[in-house]
PDB file of N, CA, C and O in Angstrom:
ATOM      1  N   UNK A   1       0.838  -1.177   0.000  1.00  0.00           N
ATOM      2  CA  UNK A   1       0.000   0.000   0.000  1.00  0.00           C
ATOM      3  C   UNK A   1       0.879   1.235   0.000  1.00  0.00           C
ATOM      4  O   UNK A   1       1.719   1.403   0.885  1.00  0.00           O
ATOM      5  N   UNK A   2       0.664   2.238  -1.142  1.00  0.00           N
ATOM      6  CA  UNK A   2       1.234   3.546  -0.738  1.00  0.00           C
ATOM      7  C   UNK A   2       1.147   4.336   0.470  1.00  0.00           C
ATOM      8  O   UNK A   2       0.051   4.311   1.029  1.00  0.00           O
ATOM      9  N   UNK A   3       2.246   5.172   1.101  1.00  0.00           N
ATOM     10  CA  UNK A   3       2.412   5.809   2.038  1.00  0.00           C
ATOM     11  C   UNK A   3       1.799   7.138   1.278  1.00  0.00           C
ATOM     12  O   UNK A   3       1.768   7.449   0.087  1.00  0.00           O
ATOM     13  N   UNK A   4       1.213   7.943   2.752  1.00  0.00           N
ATOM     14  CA  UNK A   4       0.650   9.163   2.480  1.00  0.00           C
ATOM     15  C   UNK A   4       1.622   9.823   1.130  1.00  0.00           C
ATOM     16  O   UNK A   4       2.706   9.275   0.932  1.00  0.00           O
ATOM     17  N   UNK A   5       1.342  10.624   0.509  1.00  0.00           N
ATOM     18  CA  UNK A   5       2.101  11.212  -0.149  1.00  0.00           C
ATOM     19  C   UNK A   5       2.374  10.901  -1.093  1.00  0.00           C
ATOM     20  O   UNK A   5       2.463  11.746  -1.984  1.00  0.00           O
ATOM     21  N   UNK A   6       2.672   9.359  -1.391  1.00  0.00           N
ATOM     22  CA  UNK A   6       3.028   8.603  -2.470  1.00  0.00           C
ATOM     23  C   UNK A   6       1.799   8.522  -3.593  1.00  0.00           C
ATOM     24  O   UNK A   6       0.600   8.666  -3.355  1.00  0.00           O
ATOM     25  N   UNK A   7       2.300   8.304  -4.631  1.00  0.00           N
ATOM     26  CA  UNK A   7       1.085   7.807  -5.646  1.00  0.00           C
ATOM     27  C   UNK A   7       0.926   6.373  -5.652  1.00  0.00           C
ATOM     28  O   UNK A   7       1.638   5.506  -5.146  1.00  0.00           O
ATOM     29  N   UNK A   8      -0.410   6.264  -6.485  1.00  0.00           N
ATOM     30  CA  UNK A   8      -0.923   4.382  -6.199  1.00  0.00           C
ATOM     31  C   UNK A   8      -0.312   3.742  -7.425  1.00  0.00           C
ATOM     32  O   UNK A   8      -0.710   4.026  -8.555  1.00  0.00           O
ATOM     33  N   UNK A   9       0.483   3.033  -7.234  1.00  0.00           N
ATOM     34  CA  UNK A   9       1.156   2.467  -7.954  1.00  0.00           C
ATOM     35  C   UNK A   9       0.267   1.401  -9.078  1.00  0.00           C
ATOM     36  O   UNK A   9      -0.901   1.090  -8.846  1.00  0.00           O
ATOM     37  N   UNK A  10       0.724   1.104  -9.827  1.00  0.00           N
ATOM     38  CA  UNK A  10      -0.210   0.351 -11.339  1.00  0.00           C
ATOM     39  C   UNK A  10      -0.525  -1.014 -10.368  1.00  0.00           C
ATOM     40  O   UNK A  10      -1.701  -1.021 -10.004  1.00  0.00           O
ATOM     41  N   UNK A  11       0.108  -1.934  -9.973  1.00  0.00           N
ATOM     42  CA  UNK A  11       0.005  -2.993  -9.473  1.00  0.00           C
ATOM     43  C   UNK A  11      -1.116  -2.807  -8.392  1.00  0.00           C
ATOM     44  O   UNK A  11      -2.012  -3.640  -8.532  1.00  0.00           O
ATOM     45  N   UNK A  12      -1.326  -1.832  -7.225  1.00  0.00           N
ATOM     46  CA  UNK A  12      -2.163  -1.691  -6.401  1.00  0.00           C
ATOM     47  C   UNK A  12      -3.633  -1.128  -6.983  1.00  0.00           C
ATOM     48  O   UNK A  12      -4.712  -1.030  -6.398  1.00  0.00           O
ATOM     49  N   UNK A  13      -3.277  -0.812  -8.294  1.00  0.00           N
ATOM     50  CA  UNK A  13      -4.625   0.320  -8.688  1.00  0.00           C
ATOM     51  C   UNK A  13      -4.944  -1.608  -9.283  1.00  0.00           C
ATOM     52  O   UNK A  13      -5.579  -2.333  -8.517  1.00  0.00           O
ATOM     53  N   UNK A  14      -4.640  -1.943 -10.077  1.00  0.00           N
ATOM     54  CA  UNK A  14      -4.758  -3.698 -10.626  1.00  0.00           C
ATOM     55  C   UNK A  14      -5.432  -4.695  -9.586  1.00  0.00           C
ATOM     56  O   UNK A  14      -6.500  -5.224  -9.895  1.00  0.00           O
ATOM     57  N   UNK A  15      -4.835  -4.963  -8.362  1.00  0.00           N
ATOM     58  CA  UNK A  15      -5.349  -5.746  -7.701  1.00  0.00           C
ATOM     59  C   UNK A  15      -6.721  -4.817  -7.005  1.00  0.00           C
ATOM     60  O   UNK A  15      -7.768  -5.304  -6.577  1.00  0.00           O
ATOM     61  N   UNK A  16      -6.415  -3.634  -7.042  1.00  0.00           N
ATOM     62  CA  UNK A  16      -8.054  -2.700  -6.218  1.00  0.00           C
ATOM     63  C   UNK A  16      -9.128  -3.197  -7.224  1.00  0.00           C
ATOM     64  O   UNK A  16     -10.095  -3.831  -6.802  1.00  0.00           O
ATOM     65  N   UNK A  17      -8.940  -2.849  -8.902  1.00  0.00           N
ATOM     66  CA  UNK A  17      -9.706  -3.282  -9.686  1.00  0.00           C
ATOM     67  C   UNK A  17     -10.308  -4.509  -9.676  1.00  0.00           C
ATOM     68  O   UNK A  17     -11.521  -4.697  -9.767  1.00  0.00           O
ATOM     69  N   UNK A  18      -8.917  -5.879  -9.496  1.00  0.00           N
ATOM     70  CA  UNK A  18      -9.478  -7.420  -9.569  1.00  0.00           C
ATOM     71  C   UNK A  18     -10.645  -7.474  -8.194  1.00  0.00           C
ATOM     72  O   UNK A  18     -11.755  -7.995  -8.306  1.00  0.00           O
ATOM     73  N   UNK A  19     -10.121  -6.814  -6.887  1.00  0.00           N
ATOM     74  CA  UNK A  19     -11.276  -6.933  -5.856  1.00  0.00           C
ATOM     75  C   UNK A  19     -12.605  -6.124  -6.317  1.00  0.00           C
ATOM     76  O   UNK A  19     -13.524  -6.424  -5.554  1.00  0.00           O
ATOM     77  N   UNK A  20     -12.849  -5.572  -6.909  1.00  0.00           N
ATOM     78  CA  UNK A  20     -13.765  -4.783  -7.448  1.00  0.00           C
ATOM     79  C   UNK A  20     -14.984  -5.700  -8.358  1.00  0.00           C
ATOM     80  O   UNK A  20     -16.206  -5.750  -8.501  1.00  0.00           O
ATOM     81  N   UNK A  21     -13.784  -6.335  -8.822  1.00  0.00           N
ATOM     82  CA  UNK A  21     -14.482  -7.141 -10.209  1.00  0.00           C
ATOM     83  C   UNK A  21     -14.733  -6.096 -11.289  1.00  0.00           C
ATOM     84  O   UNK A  21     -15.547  -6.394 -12.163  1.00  0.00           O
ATOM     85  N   UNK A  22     -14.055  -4.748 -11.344  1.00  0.00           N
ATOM     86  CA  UNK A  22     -14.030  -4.117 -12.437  1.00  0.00           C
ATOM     87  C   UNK A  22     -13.049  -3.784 -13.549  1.00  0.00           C
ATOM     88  O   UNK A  22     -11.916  -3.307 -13.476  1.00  0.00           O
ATOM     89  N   UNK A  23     -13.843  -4.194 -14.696  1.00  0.00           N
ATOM     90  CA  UNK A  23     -12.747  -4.312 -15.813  1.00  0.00           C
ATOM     91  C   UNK A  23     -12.572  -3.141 -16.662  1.00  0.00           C
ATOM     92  O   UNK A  23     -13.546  -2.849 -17.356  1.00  0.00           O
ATOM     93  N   UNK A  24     -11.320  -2.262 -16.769  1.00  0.00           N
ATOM     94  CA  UNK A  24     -10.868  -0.983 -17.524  1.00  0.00           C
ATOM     95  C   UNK A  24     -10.092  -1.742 -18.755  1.00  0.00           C
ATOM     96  O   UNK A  24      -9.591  -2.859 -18.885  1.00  0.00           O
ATOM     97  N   UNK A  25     -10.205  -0.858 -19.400  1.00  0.00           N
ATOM     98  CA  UNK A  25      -9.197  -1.226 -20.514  1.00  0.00           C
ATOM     99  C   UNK A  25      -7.518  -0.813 -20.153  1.00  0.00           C
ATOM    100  O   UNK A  25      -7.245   0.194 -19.500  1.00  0.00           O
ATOM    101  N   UNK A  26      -6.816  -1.444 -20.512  1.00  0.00           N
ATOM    102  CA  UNK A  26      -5.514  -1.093 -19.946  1.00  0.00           C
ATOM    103  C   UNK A  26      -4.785   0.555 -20.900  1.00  0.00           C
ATOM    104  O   UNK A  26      -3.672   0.931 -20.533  1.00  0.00           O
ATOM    105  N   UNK A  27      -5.408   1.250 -21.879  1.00  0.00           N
ATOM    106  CA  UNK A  27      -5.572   1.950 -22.151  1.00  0.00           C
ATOM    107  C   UNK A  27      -5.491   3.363 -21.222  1.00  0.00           C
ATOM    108  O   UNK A  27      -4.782   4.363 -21.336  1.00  0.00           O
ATOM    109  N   UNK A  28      -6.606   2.961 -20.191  1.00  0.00           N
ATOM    110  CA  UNK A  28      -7.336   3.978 -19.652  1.00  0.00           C
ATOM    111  C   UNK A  28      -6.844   3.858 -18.067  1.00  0.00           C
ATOM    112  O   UNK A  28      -7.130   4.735 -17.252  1.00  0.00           O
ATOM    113  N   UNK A  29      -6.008   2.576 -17.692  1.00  0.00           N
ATOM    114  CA  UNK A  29      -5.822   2.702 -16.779  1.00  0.00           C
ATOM    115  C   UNK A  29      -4.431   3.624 -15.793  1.00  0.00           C
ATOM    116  O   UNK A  29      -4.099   3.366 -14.636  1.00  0.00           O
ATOM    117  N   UNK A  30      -3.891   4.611 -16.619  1.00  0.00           N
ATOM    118  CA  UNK A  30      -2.766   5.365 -16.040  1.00  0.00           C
ATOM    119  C   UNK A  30      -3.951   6.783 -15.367  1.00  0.00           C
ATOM    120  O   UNK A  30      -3.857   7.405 -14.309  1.00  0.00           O
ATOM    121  N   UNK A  31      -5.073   6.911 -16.564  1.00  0.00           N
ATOM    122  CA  UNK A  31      -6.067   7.753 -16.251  1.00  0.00           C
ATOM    123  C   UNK A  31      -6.388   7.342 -14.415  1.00  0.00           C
ATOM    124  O   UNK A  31      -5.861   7.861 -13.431  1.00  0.00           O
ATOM    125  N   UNK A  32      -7.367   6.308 -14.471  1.00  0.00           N
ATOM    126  CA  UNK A  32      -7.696   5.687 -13.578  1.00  0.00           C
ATOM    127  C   UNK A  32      -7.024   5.567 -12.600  1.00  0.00           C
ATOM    128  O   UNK A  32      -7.802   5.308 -11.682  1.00  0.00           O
ATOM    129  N   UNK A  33      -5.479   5.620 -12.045  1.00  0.00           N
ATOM    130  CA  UNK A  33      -4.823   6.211 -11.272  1.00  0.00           C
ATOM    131  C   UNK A  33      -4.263   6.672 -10.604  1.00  0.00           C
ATOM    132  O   UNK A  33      -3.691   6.437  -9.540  1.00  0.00           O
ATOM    133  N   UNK A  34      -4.531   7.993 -11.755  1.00  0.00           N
ATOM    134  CA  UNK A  34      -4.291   9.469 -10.971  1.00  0.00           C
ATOM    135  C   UNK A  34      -5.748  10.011 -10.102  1.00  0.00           C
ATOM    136  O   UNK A  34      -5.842  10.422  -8.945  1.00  0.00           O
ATOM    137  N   UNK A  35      -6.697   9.847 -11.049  1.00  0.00           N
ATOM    138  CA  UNK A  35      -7.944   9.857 -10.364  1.00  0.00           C
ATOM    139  C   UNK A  35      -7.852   9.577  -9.049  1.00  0.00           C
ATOM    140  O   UNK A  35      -7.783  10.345  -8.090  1.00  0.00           O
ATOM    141  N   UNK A  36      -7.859   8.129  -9.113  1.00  0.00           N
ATOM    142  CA  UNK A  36      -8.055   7.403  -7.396  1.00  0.00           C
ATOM    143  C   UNK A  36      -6.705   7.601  -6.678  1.00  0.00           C
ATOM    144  O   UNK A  36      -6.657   7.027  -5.590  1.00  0.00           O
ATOM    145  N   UNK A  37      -5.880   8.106  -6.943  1.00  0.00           N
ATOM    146  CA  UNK A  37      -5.062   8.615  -6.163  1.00  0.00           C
ATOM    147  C   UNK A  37      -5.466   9.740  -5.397  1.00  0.00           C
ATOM    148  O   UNK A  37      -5.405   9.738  -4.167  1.00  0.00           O
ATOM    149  N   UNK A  38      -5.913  10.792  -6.131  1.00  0.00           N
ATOM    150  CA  UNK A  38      -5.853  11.975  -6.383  1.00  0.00           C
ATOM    151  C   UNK A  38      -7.075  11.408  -4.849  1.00  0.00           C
ATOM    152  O   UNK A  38      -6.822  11.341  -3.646  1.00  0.00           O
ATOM    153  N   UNK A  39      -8.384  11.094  -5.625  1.00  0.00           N
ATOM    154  CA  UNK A  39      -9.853  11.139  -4.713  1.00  0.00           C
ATOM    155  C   UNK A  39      -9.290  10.126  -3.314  1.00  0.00           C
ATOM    156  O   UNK A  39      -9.990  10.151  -2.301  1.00  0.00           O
ATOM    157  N   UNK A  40      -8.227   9.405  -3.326  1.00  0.00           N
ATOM    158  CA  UNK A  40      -7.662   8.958  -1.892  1.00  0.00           C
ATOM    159  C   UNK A  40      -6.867   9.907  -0.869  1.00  0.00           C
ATOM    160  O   UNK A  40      -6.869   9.862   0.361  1.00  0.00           O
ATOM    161  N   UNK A  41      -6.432  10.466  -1.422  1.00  0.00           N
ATOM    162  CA  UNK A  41      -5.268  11.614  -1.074  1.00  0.00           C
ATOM    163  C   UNK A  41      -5.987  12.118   0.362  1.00  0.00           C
ATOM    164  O   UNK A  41      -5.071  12.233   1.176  1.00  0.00           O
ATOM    165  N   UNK A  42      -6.830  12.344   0.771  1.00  0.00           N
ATOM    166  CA  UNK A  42      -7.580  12.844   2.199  1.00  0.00           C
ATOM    167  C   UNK A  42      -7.730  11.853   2.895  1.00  0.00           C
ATOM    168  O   UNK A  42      -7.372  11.812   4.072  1.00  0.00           O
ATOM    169  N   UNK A  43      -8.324  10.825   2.232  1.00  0.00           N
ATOM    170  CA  UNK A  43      -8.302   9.562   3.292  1.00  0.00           C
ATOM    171  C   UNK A  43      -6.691   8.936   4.130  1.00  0.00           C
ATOM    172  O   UNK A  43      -6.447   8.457   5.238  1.00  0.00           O
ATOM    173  N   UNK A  44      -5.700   9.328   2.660  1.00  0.00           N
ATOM    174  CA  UNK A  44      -4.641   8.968   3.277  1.00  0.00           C
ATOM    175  C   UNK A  44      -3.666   9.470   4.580  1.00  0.00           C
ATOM    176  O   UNK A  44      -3.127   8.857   5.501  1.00  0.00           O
ATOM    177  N   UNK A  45      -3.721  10.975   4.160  1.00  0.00           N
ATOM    178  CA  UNK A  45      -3.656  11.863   5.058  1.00  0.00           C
ATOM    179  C   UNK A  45      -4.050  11.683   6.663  1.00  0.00           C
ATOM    180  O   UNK A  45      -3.343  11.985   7.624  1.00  0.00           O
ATOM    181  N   UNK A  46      -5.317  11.133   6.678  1.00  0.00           N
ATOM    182  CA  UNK A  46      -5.898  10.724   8.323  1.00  0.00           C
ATOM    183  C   UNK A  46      -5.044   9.877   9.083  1.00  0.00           C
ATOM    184  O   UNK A  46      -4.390   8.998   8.521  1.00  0.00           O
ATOM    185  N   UNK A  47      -4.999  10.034  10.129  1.00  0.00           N
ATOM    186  CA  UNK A  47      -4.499   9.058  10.911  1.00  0.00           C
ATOM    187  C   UNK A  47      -5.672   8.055  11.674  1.00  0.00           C
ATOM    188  O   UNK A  47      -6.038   8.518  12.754  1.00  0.00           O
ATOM    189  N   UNK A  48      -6.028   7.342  11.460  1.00  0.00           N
ATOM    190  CA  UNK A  48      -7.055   6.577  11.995  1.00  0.00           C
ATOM    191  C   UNK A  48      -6.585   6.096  13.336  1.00  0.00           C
ATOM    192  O   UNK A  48      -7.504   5.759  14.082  1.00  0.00           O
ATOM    193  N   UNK A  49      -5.636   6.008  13.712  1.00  0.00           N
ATOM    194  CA  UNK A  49      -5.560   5.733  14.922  1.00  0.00           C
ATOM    195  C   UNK A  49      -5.456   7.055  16.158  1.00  0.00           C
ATOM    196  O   UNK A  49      -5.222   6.930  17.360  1.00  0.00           O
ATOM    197  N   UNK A  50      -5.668   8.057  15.530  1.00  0.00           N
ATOM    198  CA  UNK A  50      -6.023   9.346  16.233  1.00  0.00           C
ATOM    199  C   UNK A  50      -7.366   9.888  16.693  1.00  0.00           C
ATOM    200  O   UNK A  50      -7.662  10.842  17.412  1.00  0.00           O
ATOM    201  N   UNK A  51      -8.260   8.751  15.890  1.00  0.00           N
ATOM    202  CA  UNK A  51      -9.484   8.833  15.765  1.00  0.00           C
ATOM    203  C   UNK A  51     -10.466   8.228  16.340  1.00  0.00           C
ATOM    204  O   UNK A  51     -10.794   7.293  15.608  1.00  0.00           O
ATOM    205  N   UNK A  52     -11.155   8.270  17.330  1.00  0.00           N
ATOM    206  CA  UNK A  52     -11.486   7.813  18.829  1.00  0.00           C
ATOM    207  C   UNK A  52     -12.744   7.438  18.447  1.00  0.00           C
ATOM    208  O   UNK A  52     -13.607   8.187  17.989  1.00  0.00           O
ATOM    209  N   UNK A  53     -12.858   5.910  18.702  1.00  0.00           N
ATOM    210  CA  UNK A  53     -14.303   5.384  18.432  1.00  0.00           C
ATOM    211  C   UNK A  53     -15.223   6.318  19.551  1.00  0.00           C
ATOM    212  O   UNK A  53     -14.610   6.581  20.585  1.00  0.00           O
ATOM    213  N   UNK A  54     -16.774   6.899  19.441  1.00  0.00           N
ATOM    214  CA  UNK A  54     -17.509   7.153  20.438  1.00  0.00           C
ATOM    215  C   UNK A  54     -18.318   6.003  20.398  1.00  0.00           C
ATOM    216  O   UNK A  54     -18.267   5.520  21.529  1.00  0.00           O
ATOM    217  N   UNK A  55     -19.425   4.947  19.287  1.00  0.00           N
ATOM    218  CA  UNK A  55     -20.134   4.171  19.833  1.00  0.00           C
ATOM    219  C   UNK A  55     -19.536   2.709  19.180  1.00  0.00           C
ATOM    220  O   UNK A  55     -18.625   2.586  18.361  1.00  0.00           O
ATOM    221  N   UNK A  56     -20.352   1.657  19.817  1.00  0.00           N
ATOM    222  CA  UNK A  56     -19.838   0.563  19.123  1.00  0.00           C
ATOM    223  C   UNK A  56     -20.215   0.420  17.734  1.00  0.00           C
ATOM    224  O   UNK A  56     -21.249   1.056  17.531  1.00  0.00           O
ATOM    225  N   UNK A  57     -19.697  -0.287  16.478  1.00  0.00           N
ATOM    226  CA  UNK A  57     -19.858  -0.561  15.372  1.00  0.00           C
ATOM    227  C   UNK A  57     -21.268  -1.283  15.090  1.00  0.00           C
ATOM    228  O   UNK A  57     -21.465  -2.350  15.670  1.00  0.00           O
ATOM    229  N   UNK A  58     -21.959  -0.927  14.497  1.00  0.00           N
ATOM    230  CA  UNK A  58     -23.602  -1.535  14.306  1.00  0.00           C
ATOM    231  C   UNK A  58     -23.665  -2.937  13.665  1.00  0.00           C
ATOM    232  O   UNK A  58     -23.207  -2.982  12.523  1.00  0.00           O
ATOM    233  N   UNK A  59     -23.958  -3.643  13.978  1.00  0.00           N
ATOM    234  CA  UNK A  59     -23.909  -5.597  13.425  1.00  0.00           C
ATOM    235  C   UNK A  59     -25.124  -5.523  12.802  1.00  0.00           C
ATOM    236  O   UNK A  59     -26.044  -4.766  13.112  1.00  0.00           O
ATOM    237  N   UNK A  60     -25.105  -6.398  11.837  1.00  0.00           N
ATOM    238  CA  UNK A  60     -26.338  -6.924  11.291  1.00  0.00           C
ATOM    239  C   UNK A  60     -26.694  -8.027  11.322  1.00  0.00           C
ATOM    240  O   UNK A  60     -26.066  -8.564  10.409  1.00  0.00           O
ATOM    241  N   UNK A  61     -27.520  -9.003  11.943  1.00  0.00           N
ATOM    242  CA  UNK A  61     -27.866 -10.352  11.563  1.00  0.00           C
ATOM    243  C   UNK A  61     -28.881 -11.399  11.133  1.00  0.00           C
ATOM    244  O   UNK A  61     -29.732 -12.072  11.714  1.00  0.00           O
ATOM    245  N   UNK A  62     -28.316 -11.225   9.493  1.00  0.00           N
ATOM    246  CA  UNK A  62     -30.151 -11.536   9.175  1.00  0.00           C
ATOM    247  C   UNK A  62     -30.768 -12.934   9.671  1.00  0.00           C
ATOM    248  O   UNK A  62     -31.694 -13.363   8.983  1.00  0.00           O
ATOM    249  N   UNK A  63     -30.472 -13.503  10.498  1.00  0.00           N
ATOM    250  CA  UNK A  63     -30.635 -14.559  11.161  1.00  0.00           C
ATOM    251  C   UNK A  63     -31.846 -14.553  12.264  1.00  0.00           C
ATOM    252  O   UNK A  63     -32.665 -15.431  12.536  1.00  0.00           O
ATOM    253  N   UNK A  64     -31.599 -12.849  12.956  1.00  0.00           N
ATOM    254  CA  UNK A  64     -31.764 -12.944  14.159  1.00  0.00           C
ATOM    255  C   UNK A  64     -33.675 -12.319  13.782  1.00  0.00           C
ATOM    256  O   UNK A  64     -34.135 -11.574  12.917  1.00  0.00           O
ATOM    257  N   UNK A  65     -34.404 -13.218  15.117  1.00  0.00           N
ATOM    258  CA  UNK A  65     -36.164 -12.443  15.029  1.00  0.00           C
ATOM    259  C   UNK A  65     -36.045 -11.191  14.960  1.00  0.00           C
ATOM    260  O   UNK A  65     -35.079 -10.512  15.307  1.00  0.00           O
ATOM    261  N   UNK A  66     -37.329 -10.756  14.373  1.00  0.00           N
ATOM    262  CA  UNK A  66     -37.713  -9.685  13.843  1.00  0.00           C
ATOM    263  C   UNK A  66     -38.464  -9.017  15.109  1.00  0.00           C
ATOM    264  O   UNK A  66     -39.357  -9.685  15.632  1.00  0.00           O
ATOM    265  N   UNK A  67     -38.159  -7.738  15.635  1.00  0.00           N
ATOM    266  CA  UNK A  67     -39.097  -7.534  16.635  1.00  0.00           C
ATOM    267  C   UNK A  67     -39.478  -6.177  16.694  1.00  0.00           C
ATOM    268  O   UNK A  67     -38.627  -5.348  16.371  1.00  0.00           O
ATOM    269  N   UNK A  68     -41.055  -5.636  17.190  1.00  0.00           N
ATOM    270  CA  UNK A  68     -41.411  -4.433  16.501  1.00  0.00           C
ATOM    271  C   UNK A  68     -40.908  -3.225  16.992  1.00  0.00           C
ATOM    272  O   UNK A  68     -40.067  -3.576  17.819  1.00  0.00           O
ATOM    273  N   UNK A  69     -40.932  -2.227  16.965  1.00  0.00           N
ATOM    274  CA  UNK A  69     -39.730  -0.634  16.881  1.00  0.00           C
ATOM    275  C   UNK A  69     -41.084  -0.457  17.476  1.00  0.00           C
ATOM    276  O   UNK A  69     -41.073  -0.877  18.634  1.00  0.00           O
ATOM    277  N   UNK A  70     -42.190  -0.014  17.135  1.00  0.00           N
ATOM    278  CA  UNK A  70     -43.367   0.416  17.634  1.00  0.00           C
ATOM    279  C   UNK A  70     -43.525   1.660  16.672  1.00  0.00           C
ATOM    280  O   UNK A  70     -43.959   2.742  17.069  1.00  0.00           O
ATOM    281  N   UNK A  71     -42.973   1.307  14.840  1.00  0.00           N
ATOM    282  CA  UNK A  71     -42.755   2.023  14.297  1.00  0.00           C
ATOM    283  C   UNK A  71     -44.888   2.370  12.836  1.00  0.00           C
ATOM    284  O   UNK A  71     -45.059   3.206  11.949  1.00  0.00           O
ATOM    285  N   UNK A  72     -45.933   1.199  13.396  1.00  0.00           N
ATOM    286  CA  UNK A  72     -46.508   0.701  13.104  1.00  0.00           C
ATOM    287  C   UNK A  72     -46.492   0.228  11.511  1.00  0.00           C
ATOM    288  O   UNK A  72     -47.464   0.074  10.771  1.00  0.00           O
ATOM    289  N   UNK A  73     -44.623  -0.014  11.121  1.00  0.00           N
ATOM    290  CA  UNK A  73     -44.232  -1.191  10.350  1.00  0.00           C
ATOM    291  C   UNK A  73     -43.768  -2.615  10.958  1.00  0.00           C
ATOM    292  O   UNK A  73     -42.869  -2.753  11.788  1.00  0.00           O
ATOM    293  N   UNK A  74     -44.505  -3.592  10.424  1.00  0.00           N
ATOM    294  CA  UNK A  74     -44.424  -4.526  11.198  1.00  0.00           C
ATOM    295  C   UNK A  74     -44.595  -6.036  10.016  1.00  0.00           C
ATOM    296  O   UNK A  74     -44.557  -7.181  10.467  1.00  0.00           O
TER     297      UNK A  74
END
């Protein structure tokens, strides 16, 4: 993974794509990027570990009964 600052290298922008399941033409992909470099560039910047959970992370489990909110959807 690139360090802040750095650009996303062809190989990392390649495997982001294969997880994606999206296919560019290799044409278009120096375009493609600078783009997602460019639109990462803030995210990279953050320090996430500076960044202080306040609640717990929300779970979903479609497993679990359905029970009513008292939302009169039901």
């Amino acid at each position: 993974m690139a360090e802040p600052g750095e650009t996303l290298t062809m190989e990392e922008l390649r495997a982001r794509l294969r997880a994606a399941g999206v296919t560019i033409p290799e044409a278009r992909l120096d375009m493609v990027r600078r783009l997602l470099g460019d639109a990462l560039a803030p995210l990279r910047a953050v320090d996430s570990r500076a960044i202080r959970a306040v609640e717990p992370a929300v779970t979903f489990d479609p497993a679990a009964r359905h029970t009513s909110t008292g939302s009169g959807r039901e």
